[in-house]
PASEBA-1860 file (N, C-alpha, C; in nm, 3 decimals):
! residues 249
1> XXXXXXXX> -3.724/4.933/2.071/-3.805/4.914/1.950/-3.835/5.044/1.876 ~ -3.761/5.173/1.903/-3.821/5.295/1.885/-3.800/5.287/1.727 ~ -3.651/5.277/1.672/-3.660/5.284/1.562/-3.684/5.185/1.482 ~ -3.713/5.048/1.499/-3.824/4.964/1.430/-3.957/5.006/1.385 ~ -3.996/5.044/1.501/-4.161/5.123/1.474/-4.138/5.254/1.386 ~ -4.019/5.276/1.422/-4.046/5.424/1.269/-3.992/5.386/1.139 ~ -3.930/5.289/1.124/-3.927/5.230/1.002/-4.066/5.156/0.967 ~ -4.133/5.122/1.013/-4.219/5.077/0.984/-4.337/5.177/0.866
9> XXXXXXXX> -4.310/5.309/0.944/-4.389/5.404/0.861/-4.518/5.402/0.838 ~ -4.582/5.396/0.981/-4.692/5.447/1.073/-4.710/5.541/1.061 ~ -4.829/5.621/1.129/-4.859/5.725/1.159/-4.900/5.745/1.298 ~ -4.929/5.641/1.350/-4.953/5.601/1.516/-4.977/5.437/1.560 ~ -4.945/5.450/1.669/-4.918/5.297/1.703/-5.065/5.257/1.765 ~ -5.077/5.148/1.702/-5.236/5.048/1.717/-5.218/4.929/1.841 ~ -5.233/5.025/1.917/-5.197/4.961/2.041/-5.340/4.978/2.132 ~ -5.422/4.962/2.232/-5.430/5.022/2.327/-5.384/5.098/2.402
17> XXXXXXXX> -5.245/5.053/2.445/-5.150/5.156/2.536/-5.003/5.105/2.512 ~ -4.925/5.233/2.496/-4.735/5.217/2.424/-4.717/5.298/2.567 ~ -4.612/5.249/2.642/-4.531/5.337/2.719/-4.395/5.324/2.704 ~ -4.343/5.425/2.703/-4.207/5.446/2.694/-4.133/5.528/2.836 ~ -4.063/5.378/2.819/-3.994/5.422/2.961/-3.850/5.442/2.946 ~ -3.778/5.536/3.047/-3.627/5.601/3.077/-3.628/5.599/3.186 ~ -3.566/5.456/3.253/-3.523/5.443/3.373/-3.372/5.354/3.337 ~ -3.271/5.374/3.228/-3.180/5.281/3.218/-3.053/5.458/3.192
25> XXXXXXXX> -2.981/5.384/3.167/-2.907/5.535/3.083/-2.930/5.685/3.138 ~ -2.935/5.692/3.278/-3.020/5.825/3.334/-2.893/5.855/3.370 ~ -2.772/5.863/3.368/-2.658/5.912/3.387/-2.584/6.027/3.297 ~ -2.615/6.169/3.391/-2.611/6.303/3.295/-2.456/6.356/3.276 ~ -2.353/6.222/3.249/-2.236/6.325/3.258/-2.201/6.379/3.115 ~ -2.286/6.355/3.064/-2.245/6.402/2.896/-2.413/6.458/2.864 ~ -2.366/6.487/2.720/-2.448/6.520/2.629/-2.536/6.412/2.579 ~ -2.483/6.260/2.572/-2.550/6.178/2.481/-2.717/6.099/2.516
33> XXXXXXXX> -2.650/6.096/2.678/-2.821/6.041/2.715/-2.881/6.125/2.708 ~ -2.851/6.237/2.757/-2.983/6.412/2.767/-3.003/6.392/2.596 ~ -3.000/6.337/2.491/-2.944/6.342/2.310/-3.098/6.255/2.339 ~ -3.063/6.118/2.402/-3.134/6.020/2.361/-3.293/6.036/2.434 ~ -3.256/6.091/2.574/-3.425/6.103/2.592/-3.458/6.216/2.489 ~ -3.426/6.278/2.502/-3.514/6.386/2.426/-3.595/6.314/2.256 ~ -3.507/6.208/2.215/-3.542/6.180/2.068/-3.660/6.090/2.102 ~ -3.654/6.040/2.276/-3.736/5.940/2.272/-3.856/5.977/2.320
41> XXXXXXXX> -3.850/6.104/2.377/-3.985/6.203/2.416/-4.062/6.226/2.259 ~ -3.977/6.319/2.173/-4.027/6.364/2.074/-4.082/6.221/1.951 ~ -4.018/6.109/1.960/-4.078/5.998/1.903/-4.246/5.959/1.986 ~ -4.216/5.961/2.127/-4.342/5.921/2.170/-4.474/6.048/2.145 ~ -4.439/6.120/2.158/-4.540/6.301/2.146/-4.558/6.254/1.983 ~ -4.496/6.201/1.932/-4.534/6.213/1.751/-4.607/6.048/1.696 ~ -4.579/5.987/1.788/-4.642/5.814/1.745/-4.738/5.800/1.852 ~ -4.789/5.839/1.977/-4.956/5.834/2.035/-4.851/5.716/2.151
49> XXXXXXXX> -4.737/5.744/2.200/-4.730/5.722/2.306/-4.743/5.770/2.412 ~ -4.713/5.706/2.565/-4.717/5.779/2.682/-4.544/5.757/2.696 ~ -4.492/5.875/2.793/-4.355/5.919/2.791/-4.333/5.918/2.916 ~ -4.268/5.807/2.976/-4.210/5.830/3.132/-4.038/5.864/3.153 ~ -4.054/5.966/3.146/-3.961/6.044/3.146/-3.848/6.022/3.284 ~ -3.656/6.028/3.265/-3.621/5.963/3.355/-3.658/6.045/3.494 ~ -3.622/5.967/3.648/-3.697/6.002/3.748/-3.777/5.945/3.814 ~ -3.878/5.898/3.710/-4.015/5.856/3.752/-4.035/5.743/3.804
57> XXXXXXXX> -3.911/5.644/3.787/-3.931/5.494/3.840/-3.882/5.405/3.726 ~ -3.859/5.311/3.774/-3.831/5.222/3.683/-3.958/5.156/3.639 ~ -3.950/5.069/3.501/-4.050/5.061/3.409/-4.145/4.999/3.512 ~ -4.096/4.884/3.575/-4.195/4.769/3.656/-4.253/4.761/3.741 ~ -4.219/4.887/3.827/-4.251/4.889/3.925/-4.378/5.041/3.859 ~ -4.389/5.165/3.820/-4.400/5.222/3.769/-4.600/5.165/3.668 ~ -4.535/5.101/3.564/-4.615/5.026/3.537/-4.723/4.948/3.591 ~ -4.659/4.868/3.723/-4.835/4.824/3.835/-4.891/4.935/3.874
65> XXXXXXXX> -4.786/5.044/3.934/-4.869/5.154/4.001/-4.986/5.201/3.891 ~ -4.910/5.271/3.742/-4.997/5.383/3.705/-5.057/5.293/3.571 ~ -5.088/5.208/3.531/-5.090/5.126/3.411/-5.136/5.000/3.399 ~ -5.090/4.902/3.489/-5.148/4.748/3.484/-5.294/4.726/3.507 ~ -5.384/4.658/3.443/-5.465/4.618/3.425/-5.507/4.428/3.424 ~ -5.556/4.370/3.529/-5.599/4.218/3.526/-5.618/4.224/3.426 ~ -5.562/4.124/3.356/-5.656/4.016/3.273/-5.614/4.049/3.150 ~ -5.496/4.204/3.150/-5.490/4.227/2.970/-5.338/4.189/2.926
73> XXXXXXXX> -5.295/4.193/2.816/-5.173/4.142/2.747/-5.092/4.199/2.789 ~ -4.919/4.199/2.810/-4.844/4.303/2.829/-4.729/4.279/2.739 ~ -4.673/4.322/2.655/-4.524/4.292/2.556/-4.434/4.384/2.589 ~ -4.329/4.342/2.645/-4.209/4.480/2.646/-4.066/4.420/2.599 ~ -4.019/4.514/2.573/-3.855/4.465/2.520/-3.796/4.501/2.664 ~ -3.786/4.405/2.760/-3.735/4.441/2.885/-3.736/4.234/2.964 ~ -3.633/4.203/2.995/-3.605/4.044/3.022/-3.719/4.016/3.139 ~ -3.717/4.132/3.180/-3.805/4.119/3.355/-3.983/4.196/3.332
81> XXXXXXXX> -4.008/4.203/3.171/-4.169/4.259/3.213/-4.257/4.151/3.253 ~ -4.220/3.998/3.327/-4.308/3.938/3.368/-4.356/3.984/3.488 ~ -4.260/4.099/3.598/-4.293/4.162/3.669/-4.463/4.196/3.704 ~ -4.522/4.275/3.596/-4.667/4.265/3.595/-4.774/4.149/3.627 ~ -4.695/4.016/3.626/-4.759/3.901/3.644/-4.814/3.861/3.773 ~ -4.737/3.999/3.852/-4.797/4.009/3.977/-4.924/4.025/3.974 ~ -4.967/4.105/3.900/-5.086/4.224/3.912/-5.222/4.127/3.775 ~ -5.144/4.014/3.777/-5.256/3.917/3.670/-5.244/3.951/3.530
89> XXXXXXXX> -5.164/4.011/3.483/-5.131/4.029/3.364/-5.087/3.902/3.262 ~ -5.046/3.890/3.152/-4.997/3.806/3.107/-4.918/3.912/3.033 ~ -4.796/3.896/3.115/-4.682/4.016/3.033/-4.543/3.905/3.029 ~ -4.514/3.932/2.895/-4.361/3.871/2.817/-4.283/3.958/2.761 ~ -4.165/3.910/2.791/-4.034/3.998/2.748/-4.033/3.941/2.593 ~ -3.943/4.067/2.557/-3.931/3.979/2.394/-3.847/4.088/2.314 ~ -3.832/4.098/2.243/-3.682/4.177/2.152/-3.773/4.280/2.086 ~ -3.692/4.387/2.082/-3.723/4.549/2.010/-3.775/4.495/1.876
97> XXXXXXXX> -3.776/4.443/1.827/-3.879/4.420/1.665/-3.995/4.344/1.708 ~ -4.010/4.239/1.782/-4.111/4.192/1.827/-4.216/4.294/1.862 ~ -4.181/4.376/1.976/-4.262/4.482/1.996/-4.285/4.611/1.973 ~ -4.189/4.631/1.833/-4.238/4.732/1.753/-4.355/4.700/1.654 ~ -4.350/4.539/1.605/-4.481/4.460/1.505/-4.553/4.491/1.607 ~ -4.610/4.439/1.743/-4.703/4.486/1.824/-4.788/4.617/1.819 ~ -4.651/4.676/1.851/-4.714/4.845/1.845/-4.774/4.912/1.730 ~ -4.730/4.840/1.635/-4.804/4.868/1.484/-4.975/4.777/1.481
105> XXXXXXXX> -4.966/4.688/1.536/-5.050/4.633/1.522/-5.072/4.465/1.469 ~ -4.967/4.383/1.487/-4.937/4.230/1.424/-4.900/4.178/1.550 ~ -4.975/4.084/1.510/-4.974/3.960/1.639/-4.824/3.895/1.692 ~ -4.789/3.905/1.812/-4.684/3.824/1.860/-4.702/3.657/1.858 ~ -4.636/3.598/1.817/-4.616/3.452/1.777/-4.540/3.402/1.906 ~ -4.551/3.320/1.935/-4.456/3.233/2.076/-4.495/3.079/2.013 ~ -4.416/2.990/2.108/-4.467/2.870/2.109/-4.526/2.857/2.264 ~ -4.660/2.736/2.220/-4.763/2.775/2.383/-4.650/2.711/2.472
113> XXXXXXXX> -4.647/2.719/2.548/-4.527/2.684/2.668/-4.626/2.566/2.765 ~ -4.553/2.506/2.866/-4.636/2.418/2.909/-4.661/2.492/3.032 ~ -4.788/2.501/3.126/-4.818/2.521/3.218/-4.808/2.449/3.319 ~ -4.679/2.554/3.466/-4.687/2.490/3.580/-4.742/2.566/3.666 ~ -4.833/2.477/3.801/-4.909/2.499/3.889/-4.802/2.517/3.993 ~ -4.772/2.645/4.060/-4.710/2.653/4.184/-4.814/2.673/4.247 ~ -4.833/2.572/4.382/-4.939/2.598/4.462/-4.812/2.648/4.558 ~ -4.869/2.744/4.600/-4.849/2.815/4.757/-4.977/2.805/4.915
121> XXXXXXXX> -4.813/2.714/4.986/-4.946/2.703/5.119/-4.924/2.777/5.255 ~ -4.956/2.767/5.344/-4.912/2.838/5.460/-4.894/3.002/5.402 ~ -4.805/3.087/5.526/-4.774/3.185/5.519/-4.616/3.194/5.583 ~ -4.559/3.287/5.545/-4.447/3.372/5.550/-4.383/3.405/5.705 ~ -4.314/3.335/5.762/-4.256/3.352/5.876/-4.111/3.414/5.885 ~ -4.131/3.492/6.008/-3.984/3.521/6.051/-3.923/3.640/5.946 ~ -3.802/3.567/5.936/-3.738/3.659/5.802/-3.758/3.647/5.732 ~ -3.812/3.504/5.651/-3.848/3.478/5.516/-3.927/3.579/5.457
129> XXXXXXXX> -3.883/3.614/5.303/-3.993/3.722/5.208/-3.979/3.677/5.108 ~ -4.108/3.723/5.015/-4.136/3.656/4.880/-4.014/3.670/4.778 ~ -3.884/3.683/4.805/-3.788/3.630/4.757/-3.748/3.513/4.771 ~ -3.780/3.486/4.848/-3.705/3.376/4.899/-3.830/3.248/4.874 ~ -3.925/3.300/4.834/-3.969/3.178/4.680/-3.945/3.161/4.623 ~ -3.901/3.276/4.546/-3.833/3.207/4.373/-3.721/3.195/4.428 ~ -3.627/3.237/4.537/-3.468/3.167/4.513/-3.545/3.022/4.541 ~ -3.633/2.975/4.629/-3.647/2.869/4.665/-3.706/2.730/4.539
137> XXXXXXXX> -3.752/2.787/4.422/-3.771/2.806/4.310/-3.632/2.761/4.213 ~ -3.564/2.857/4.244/-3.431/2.837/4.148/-3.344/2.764/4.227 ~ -3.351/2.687/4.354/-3.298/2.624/4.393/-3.328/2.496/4.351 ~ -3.439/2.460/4.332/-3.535/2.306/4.262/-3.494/2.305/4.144 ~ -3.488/2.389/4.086/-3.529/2.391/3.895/-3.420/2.420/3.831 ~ -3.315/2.481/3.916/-3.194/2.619/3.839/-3.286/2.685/3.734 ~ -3.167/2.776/3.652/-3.193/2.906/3.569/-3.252/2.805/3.465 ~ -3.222/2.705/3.425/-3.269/2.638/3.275/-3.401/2.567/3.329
145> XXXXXXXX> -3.460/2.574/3.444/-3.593/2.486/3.475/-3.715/2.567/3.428 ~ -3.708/2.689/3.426/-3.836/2.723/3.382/-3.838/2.776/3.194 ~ -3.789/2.705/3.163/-3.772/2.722/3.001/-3.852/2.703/2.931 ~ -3.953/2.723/2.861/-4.038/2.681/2.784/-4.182/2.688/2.872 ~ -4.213/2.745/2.973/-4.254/2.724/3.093/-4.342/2.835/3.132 ~ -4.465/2.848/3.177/-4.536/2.920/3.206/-4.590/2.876/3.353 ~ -4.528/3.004/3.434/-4.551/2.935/3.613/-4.675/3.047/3.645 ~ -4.810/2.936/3.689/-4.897/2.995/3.708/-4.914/2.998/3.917
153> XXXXXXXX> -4.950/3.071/3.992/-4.933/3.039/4.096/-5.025/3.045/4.159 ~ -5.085/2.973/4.222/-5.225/2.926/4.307/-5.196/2.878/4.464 ~ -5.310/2.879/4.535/-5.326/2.794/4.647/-5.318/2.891/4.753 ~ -5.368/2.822/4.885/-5.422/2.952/4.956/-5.350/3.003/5.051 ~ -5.171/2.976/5.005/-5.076/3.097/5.025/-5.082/3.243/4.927 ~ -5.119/3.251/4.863/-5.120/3.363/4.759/-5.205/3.430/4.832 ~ -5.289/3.431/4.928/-5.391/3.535/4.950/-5.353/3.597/5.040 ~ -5.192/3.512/5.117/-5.154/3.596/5.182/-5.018/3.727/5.146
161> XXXXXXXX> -4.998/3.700/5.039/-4.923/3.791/4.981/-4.948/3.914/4.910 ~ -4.892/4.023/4.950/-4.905/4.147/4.851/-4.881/4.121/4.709 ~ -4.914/4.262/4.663/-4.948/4.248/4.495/-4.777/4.308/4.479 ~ -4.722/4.400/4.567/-4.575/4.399/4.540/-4.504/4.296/4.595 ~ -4.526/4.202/4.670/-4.453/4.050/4.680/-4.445/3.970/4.580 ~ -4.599/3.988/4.569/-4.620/3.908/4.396/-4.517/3.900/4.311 ~ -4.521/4.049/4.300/-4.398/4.128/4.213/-4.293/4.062/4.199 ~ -4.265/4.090/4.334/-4.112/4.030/4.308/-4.123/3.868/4.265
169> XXXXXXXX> -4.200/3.823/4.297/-4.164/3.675/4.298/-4.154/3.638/4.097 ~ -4.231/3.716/4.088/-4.273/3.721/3.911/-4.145/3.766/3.849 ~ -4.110/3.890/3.904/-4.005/3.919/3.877/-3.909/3.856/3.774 ~ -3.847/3.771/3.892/-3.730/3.659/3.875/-3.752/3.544/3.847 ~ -3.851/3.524/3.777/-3.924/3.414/3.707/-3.846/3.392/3.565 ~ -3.791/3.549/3.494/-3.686/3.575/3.435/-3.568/3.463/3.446 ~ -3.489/3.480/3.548/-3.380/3.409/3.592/-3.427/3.211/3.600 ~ -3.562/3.226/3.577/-3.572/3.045/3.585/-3.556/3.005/3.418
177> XXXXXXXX> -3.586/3.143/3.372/-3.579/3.142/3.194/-3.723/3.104/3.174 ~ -3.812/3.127/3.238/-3.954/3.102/3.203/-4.034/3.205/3.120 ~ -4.117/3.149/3.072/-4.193/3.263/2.942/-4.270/3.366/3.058 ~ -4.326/3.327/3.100/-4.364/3.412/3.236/-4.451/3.369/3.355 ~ -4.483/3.473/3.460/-4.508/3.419/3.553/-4.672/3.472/3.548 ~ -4.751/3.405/3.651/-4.860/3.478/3.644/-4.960/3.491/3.799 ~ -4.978/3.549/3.869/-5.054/3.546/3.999/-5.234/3.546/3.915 ~ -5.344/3.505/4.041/-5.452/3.559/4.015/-5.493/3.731/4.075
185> XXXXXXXX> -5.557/3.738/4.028/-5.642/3.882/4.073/-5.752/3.860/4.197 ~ -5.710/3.886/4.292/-5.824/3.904/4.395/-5.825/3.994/4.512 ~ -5.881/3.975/4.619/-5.900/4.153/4.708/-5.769/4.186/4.750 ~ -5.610/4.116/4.751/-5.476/4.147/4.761/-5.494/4.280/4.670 ~ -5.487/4.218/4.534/-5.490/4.310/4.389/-5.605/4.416/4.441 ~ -5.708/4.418/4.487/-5.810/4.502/4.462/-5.777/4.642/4.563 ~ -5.697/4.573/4.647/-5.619/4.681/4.783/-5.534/4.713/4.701 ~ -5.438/4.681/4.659/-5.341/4.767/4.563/-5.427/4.838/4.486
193> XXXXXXXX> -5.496/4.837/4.381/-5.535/4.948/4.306/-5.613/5.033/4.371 ~ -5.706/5.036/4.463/-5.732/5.086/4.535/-5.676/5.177/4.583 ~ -5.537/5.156/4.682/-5.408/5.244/4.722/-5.402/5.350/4.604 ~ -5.357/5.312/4.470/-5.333/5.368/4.383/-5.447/5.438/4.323 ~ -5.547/5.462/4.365/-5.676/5.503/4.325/-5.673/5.486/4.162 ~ -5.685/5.322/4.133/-5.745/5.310/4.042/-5.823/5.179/4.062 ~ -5.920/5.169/4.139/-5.999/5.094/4.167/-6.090/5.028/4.057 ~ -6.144/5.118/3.956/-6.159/5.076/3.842/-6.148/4.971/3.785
201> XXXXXXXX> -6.015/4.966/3.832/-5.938/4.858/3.706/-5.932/4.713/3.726 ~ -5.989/4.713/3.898/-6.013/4.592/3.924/-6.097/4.464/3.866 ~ -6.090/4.361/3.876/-6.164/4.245/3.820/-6.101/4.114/3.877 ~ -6.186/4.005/3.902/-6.125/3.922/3.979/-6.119/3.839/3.867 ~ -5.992/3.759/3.855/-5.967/3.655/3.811/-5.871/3.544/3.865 ~ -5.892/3.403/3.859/-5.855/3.276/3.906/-5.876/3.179/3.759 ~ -5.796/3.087/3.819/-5.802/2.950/3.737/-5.904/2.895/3.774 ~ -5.961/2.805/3.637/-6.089/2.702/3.722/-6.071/2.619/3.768
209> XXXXXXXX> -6.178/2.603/3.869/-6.146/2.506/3.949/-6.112/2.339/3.914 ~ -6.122/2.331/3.807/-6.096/2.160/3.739/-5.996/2.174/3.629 ~ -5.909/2.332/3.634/-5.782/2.338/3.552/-5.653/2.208/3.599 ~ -5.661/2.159/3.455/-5.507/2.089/3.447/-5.397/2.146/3.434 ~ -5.280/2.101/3.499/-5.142/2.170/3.487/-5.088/2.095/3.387 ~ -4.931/2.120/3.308/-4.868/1.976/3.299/-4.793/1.971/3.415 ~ -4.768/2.041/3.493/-4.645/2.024/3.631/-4.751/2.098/3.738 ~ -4.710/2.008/3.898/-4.723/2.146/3.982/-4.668/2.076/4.077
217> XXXXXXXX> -4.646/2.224/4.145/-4.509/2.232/4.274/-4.585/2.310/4.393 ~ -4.567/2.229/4.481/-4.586/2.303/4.610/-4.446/2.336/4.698 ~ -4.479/2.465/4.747/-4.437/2.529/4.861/-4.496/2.598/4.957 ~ -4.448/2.530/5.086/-4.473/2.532/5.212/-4.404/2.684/5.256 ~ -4.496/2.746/5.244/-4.412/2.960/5.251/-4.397/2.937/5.413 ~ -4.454/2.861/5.533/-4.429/2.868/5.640/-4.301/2.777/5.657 ~ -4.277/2.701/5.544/-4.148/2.638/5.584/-3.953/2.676/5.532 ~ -3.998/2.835/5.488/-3.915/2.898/5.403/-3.846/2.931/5.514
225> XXXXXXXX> -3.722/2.990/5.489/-3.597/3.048/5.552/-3.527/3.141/5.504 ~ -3.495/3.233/5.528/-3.404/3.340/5.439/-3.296/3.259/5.329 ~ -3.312/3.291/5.249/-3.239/3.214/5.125/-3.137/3.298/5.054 ~ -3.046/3.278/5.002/-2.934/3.413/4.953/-2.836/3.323/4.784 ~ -2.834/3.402/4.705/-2.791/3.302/4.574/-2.651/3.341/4.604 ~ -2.512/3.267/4.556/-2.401/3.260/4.538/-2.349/3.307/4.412 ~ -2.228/3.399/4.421/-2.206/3.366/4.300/-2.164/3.199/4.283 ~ -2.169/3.178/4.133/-2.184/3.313/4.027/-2.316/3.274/3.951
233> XXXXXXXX> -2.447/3.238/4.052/-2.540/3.217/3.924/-2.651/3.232/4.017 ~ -2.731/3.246/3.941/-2.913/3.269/4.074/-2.946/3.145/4.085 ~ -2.893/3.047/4.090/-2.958/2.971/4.138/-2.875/2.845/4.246 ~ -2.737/2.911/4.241/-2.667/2.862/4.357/-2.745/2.880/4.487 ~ -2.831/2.873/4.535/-2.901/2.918/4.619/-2.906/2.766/4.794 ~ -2.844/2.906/4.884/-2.824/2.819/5.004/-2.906/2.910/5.106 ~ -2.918/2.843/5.223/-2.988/2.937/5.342/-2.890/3.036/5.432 ~ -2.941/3.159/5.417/-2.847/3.251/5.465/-2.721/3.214/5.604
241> XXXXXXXX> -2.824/3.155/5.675/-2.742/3.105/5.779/-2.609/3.009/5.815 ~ -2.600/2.948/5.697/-2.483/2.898/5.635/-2.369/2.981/5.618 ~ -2.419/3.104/5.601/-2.292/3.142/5.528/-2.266/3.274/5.621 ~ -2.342/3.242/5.756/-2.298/3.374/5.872/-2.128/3.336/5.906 ~ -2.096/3.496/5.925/-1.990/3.481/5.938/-1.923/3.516/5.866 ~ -1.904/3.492/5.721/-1.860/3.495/5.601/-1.773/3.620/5.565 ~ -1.693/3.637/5.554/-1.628/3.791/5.548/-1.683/3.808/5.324 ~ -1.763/3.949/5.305/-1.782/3.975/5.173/-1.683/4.067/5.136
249> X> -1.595/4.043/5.045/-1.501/4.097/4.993/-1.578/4.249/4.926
END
């Protein structure tokens, strides 16, 4: 969105917080990427951004550590910033003009999506890891099930999961094609920021207790199994053990 927002012809971006991240293109065998961070340093130092310069991490992971905040908006031109949805955000991907109007200051438009209730029960056995929810996820629904779709996730498996499990599971919420994903905020989240000494930033938030879904799905996390997608799509999804043996080309 860099040069959207400078066509725009600002003087600084009316944001709360712009980060600009260089974790894609970090490959120094030429002149042209060392060309492009640099234009994208000196754009952020001149429009009132923050500059994560390559190195530092990739945007998503990066972002919970030094940046996410419960409960506030997140817009990025990136397919996977539902990632944050770990951390209680309400963060959506969306195209370089979308979130250059943002960064200026104009409201993002969506259509409201319908809300589904993933309740999560039990806990996490064996090999199974919070991947192997959403493959378990894109195994029910495929890539076109979460379309139009806002997966909210509840129930009193979530309390047993980290705020980087979360993560991931939000992640690839992407791959269901869903608008995004969203965890609550509670002492999981409050130990992560904590770790990260930004304790601060904590705040608990949940759904109420007499919230309607239009959908909800349970999964049994004690009844998961290592899960693995096929090509050629994420949501070919079978149990690893099937396919022991298997010579990978």
């Amino acid at each position: 969105p860099t040069f959207q927002f400078e066509a725009i012809g600002l003087e600084r971006v009316r944001t709360e917080l712009s980060v600009s991240y260089v974790d894609h293109n970090t490959l120094q065998t030429g002149f042209e990427n060392a060309d492009d961070h640099r234009y994208l340093q000196s754009v952020a130092a001149r429009y009132g951004v923050h500059f994560s310069r390559p190195g530092n991490g990739i945007c998503h992971q990066v972002h919970l550590e030094r940046f996410g905040i419960p409960g506030k908006t997140l817009l990025g031109s990136d397919s996977h910033t539902p990632t944050a949805g770990g951390l209680a955000l309400l963060a959506i991907g969306s195209g370089g003009l979308d979130v250059a109007a943002a960064m200026a200051g104009e409201p993002f438009h969506l259509t409201m999506p319908s809300i589904v209730g993933v309740r999560l029960l039990g806990e996490l056995t064996g090999w199974a890891t919070a991947k192997d929810v959403i493959l378990e996820l894109l195994r029910r629904l495929s890539v076109k099930g979460g379309a139009g779709k806002l997966l909210e996730y509840l129930g009193p498996g979530v309390a047993t999961l980290s705020v980087p499990e979360r993560a991931t599971i939000a992640n690839m919420g992407a791959e269901l094609g869903a608008t995004t994903s969203i965890f609550p905020s509670d002492e999981r989240t409050r130990e992560f920021l904590t770790a990260q000494q930004r304790a601060e930033a904590w705040t608990p938030l949940a759904a109420d207790s007499d919230a309607a879904y239009d959908q909800v799905i349970e999964i049994n996390l004690a009844e998961l199994e290592p899960l693995v997608a096929c090509p050629h799509s994420p949501d070919n999804v079978v149990p690893v053990r099937e396919l022991a043996g298997r010579p990978v080309d």
